[in-house]
DSSP file (Angstrom, degrees, kcal/mol; ACC not computed):
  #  RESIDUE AA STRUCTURE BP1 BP2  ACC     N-H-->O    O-->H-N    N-H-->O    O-->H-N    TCO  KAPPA ALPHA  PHI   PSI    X-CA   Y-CA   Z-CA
    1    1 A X     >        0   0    0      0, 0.0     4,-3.2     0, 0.0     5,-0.2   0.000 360.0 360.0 360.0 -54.1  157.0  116.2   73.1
    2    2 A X  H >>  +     0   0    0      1,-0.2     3,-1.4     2,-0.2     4,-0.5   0.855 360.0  49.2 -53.0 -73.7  155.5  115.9   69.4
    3    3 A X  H >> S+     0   0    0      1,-0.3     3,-3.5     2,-0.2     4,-0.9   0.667 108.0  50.1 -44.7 -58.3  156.6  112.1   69.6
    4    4 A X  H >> S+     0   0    0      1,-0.3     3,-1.8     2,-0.2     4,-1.4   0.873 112.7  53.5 -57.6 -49.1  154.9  111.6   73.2
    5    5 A X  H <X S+     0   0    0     -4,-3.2     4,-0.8    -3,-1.4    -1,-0.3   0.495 110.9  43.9 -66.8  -3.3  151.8  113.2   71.4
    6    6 A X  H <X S+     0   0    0     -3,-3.5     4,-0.6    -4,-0.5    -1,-0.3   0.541 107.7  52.0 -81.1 -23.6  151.7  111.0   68.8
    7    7 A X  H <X S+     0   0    0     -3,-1.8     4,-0.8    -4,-0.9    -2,-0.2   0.718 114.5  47.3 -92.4 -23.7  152.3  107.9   70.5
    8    8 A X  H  X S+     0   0    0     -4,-1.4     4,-2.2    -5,-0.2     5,-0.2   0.992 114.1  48.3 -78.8 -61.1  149.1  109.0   73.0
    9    9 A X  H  X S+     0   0    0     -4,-0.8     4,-0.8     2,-0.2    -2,-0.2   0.646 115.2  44.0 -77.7 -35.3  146.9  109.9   69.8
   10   10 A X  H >< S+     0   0    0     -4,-0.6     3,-2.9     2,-0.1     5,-0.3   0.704 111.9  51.6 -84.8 -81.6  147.8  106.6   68.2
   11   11 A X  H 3< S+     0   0    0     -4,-0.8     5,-0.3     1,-0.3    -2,-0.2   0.452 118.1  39.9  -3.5 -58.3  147.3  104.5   71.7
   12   12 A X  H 3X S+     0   0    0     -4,-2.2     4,-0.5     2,-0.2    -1,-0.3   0.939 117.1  54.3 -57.4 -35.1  143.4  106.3   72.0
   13   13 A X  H XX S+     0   0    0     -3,-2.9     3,-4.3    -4,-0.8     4,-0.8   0.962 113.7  39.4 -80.0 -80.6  143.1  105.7   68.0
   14   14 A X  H 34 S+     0   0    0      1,-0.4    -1,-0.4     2,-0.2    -2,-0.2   0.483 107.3  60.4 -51.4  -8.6  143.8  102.2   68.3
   15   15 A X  H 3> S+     0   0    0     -5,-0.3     4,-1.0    -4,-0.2    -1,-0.4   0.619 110.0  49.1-109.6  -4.8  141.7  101.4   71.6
   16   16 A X  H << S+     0   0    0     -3,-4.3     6,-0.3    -4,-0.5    -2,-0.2   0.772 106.7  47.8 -99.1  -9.2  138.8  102.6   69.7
   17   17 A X  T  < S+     0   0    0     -4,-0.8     5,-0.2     1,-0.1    -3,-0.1   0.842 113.1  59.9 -65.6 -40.6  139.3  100.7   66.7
   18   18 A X  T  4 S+     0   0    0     -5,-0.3     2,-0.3     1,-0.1    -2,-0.2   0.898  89.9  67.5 -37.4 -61.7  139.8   98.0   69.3
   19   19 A X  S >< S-     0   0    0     -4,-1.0     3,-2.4    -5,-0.1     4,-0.3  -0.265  88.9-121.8 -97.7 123.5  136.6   97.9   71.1
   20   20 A X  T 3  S+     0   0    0     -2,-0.3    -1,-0.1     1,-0.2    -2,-0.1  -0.294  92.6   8.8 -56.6 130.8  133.8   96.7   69.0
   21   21 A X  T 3  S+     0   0    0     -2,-0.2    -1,-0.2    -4,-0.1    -3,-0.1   0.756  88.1 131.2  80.7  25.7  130.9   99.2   68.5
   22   22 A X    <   +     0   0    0     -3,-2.4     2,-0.2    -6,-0.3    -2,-0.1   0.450  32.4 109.5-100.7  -8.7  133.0  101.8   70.3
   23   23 A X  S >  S-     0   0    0     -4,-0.3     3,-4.3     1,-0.1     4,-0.3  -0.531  79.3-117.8 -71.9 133.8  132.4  104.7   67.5
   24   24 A X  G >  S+     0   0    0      1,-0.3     3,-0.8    -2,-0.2     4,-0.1   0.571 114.3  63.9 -38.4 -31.2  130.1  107.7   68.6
   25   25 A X  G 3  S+     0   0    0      1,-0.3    -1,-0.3     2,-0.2     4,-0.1   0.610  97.9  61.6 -81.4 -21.1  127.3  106.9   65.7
   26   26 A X  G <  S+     0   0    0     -3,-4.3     3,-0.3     1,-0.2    -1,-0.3   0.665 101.8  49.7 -74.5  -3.7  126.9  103.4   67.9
   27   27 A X  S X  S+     0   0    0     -3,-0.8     3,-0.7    -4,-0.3     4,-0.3   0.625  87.3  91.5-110.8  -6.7  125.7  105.6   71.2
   28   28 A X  T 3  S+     0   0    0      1,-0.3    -1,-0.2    -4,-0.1     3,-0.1   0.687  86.6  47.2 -55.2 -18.1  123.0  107.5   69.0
   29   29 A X  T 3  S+     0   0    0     -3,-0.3     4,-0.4    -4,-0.1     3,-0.3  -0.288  87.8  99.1-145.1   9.0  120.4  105.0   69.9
   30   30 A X    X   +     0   0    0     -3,-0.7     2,-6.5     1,-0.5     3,-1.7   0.898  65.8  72.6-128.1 -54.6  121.3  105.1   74.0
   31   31 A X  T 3  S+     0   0    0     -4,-0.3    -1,-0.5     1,-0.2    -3,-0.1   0.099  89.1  58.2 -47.7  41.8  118.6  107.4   75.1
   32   32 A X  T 3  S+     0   0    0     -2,-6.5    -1,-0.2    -3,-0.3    -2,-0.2   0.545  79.3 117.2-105.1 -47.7  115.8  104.7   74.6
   33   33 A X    <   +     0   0    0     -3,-1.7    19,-0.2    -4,-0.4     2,-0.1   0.380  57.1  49.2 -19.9 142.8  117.6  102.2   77.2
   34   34 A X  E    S-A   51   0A   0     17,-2.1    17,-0.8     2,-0.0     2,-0.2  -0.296  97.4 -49.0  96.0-166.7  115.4  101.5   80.1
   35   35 A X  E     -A   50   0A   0     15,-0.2     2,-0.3    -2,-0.1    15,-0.2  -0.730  55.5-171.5-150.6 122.6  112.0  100.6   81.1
   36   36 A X  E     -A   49   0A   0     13,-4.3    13,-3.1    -2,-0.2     2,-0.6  -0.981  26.1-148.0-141.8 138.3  109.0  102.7   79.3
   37   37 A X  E     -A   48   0A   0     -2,-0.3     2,-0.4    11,-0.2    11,-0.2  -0.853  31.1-146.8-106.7 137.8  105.4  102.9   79.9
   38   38 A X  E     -A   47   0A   0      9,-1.9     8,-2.2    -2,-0.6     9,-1.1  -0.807  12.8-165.5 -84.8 117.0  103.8  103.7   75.9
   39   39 A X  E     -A   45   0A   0     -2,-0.4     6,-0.2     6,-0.2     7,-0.2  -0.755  18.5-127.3-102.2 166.8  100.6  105.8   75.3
   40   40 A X    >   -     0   0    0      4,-2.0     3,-2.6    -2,-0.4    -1,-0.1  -0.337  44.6 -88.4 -82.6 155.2   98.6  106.1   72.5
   41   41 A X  T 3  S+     0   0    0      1,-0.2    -2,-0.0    -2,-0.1     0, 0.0   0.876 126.5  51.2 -57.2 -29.6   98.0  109.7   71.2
   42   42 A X  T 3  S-     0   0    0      1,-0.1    -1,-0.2     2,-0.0    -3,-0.0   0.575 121.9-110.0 -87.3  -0.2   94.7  110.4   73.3
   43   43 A X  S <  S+     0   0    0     -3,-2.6    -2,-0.1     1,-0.4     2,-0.1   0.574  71.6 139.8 109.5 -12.1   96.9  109.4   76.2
   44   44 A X        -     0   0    0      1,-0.1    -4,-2.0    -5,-0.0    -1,-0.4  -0.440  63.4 -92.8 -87.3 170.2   95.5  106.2   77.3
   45   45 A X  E     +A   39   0A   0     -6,-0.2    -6,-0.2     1,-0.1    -5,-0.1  -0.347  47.3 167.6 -63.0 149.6   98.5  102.9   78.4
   46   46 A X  E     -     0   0A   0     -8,-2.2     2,-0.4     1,-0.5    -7,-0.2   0.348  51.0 -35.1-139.0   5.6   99.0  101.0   75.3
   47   47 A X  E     -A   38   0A   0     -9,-1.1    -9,-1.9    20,-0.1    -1,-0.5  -0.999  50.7 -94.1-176.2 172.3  102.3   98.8   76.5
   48   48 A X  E     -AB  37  65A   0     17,-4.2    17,-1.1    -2,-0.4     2,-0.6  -0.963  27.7-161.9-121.4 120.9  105.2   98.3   78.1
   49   49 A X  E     -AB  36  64A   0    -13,-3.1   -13,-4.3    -2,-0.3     2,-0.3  -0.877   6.2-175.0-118.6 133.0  108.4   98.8   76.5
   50   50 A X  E     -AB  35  63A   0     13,-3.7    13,-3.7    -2,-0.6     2,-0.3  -0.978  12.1-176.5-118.2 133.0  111.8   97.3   78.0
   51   51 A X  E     +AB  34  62A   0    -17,-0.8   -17,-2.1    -2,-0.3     2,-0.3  -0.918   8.6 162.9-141.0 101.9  115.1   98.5   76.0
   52   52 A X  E     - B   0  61A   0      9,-1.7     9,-3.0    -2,-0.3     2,-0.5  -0.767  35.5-111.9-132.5-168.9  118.7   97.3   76.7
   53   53 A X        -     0   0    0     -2,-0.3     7,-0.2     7,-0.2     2,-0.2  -0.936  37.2-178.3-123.2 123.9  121.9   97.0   75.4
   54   54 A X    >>> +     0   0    0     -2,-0.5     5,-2.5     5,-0.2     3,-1.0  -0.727  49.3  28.3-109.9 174.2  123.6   93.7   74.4
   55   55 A X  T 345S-     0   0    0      1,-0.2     3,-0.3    -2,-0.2    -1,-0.1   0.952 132.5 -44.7  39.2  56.1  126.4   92.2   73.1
   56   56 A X  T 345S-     0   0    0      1,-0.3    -1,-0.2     2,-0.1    -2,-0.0   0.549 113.0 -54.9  86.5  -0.3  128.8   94.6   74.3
   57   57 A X  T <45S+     0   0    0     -3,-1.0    -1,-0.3     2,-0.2    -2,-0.2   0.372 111.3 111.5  85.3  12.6  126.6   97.5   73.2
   58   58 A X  T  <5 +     0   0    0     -4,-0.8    20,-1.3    -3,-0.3     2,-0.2   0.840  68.3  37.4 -62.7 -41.7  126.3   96.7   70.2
   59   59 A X  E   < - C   0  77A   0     -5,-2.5     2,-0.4    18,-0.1    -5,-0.2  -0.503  64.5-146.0-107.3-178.3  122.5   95.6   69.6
   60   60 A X  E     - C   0  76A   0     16,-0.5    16,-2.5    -7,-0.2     2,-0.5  -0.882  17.0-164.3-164.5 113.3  119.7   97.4   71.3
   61   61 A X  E     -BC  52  75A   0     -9,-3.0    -9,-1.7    -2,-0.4     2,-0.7  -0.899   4.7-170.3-114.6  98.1  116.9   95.0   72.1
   62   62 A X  E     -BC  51  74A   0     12,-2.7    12,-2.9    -2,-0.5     2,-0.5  -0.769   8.3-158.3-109.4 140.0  113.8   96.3   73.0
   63   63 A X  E     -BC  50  73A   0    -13,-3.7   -13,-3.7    -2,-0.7     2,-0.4  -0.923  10.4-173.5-100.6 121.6  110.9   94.2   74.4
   64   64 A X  E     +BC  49  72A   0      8,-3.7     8,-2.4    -2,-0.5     2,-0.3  -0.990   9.8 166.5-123.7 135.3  107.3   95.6   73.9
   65   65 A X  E     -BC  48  71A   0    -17,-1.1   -17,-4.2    -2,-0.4     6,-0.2  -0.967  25.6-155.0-135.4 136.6  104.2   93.7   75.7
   66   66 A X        -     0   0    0      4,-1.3    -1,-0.1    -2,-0.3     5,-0.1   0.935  37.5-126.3 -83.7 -49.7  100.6   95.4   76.0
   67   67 A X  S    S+     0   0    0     -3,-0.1     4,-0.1   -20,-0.1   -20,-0.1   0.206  92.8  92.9 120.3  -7.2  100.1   93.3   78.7
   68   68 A X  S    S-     0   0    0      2,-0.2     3,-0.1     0, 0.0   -21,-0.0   0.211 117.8 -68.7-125.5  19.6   96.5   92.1   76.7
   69   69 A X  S    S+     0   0    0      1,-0.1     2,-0.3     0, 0.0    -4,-0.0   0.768 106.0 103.7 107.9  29.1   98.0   89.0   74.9
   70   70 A X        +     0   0    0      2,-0.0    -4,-1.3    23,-0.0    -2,-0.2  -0.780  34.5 147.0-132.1 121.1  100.4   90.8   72.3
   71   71 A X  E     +C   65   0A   0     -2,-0.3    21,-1.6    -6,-0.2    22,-0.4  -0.605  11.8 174.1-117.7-166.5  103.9   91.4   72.1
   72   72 A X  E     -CD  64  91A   0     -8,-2.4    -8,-3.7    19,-0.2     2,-0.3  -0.900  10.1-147.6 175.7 172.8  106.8   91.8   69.9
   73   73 A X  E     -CD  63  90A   0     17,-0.9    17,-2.3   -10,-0.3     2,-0.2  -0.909   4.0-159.2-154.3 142.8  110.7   92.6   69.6
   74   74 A X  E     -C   62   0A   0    -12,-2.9   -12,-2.7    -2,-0.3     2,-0.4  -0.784  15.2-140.6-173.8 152.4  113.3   94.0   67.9
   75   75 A X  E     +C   61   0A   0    -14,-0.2    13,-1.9    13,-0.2     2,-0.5  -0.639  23.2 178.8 -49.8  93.7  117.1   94.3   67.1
   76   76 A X  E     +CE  60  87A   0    -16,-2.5   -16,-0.5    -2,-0.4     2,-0.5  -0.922  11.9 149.4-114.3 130.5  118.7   97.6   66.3
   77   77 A X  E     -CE  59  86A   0      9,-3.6     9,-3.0    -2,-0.5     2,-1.1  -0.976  41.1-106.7-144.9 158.1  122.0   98.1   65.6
   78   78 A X  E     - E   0  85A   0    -20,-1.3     2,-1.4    -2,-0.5     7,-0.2  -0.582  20.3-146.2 -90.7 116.6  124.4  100.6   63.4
   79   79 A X  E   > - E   0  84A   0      5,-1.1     5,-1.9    -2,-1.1     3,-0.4  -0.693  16.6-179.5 -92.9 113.7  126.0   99.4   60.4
   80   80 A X  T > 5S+     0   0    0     -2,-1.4     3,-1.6     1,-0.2    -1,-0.2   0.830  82.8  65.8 -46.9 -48.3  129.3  101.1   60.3
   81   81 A X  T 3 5S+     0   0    0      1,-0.3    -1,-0.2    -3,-0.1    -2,-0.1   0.834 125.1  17.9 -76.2 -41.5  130.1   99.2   56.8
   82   82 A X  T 3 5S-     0   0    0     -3,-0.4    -1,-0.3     2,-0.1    -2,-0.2   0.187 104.9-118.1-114.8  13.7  126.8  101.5   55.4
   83   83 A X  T < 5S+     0   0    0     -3,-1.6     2,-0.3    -5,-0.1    -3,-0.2   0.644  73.8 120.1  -8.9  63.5  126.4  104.4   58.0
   84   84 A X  E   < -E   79   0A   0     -5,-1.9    -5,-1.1    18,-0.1    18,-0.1  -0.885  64.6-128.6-140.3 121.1  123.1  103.3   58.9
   85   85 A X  E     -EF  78 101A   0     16,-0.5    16,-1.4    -2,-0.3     2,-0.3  -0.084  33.4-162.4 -63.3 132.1  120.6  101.9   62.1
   86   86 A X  E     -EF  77 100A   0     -9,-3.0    -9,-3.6    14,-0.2     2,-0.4  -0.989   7.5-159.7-131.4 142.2  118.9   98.8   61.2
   87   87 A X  E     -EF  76  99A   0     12,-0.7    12,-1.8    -2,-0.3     2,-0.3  -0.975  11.9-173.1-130.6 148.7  115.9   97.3   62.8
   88   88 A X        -     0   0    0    -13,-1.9     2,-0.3    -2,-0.4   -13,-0.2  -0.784  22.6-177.6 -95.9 143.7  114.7   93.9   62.7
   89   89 A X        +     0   0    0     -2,-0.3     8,-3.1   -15,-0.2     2,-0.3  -0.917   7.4 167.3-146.3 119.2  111.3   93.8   64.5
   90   90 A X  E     +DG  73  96A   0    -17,-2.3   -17,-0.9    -2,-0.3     2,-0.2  -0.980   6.9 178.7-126.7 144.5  109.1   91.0   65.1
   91   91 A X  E >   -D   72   0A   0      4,-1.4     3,-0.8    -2,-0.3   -19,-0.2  -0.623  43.6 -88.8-147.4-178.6  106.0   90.1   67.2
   92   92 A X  T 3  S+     0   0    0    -21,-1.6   -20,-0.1     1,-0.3   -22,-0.0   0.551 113.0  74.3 -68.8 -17.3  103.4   87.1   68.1
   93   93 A X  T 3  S-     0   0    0    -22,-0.4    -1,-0.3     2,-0.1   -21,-0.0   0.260 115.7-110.6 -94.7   8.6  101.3   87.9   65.4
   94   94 A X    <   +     0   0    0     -3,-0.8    -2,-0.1     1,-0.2    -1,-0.0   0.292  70.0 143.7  85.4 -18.4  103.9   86.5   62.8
   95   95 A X        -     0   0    0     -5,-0.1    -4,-1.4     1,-0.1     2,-0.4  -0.168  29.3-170.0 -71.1 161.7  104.7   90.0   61.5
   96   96 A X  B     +G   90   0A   0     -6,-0.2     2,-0.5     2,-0.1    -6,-0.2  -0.948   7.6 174.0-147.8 109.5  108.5   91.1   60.2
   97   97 A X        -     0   0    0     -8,-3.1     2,-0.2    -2,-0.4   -10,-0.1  -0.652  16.8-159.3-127.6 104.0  109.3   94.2   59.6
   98   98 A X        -     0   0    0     -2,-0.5     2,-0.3    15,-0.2    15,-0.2  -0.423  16.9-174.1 -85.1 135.3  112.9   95.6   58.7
   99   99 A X  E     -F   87   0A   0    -12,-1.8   -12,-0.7    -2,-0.2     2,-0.3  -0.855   3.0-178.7-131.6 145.8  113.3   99.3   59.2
  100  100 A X  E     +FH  86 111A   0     11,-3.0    11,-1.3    -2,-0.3     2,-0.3  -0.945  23.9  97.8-155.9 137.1  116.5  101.6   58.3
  101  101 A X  E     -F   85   0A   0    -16,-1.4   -16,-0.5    -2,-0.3     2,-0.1  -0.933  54.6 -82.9 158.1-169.6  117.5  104.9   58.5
  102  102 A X        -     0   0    0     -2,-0.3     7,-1.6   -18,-0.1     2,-0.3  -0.556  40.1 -96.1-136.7 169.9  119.8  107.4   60.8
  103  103 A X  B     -I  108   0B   0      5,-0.2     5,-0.2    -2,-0.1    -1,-0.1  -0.628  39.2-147.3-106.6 141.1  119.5  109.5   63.9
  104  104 A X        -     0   0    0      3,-1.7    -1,-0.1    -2,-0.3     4,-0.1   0.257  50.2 -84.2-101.9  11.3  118.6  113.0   62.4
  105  105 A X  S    S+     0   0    0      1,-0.1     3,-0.1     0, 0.0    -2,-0.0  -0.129 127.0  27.4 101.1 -35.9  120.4  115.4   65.0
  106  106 A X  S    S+     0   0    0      1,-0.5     2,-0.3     0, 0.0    -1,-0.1   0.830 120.9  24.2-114.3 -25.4  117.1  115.0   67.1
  107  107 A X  S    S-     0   0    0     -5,-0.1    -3,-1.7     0, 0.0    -1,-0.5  -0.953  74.2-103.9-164.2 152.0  115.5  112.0   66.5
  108  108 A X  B     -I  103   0B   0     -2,-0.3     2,-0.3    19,-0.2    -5,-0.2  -0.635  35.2-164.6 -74.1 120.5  115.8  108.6   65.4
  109  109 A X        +     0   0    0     -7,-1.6     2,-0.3    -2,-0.3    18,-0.3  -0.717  19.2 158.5-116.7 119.8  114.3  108.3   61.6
  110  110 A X  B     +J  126   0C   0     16,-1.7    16,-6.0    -2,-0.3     2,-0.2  -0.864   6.7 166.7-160.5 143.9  113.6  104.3   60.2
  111  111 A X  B     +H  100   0A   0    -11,-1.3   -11,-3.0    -2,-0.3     2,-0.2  -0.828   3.2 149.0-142.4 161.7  111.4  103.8   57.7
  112  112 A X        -     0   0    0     -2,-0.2    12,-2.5   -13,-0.2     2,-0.6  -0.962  42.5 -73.8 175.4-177.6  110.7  100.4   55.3
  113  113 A X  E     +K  123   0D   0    -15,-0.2     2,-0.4    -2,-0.2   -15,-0.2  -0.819  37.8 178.7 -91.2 110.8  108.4   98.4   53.3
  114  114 A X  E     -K  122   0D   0      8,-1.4     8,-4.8    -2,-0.6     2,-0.2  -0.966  30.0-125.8-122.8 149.5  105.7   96.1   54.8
  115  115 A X  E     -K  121   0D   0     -2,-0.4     6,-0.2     6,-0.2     5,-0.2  -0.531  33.3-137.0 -81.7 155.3  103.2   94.0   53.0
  116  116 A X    >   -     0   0    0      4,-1.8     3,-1.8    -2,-0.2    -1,-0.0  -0.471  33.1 -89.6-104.1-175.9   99.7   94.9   54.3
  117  117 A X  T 3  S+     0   0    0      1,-0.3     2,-0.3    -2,-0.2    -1,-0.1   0.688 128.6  52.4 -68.0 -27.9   97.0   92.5   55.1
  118  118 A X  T 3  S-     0   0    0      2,-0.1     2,-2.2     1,-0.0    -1,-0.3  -0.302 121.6-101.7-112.8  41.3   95.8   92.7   51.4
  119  119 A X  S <  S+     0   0    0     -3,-1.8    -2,-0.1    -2,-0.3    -1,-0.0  -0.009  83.4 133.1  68.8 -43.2   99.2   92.0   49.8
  120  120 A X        -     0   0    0     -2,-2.2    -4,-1.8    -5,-0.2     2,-0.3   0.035  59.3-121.7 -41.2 138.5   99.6   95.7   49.2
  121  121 A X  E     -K  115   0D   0     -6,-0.2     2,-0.6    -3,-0.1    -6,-0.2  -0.751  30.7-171.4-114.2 139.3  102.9   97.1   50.1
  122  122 A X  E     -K  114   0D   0     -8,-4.8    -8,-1.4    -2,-0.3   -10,-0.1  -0.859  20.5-126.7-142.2 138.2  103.0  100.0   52.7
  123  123 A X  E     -K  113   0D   0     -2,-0.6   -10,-0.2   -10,-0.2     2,-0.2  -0.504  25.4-162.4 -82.2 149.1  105.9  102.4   54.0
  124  124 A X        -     0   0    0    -12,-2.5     2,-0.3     2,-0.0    -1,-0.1  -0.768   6.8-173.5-135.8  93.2  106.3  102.5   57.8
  125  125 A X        -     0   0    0     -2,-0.2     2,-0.3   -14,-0.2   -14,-0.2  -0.676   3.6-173.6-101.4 115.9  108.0  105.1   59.4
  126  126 A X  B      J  110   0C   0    -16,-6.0   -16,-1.7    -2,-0.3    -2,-0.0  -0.950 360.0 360.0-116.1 152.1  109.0  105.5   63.3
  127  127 A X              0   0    0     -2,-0.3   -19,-0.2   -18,-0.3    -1,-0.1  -0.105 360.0 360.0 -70.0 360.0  110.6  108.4   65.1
């Protein structure tokens, strides 16, 4: 009976190495998935945000449009190698902004460095 339970424990082990992006820290990110209308703090629309999961589940691609001539994207995924979410986020307006940081037990934390309109460099932080 210990053998049989060993041989089951490695089979599971080994079908989760297997399947890429298959570790628990990749689903942290899952609740966003689906199709979200954005307000602004006082309440009023300010977009539409569409969020799905590609490349096997790996990336999480959200599309945001106001609907008033601006949009944008970005790429999120978890890097195992560094146990940390990165997103790449980019819009029509030429901006790039690379974001990092981990799901905090409630909410998803990513912060980075963007240069402001006056060269000046400014942290940016989402939850």
């Amino acid at each position: 009976m210990k053998l049989l339970g060993f041989v089951v424990l490695f089979f599971v082990t080994s079908i989760s190495q297997a399947i890429p992006c298959g570790a628990p820290e990749n689903r942290q990110f899952d609740f966003w998935v689906g199709d979200w209308q954005v307000h602004k703090p006082d309440g009023s629309f300010a977009g539409m945000n569409r969020i799905t999961l590609e490349y096997g589940g790996c990336v999480v691609h959200e599309h945001y449009a106001t609907g008033r001539g601006y949009s944008g994207e970005s790429l999120n995924t978890y890097d195992a190698a560094r146990k940390i979410w990165h997103q790449t986020w980019v819009d029509d307006s030429g901006l790039l902004l690379v974001l990092e940081g981990h799901w905090d037990g409630r909410s998803m934390v990513l912060e980075g460095i963007a240069a402001g309109g006056d060269g000046a460099s400014t942290k940016q932080r989402i939850t």
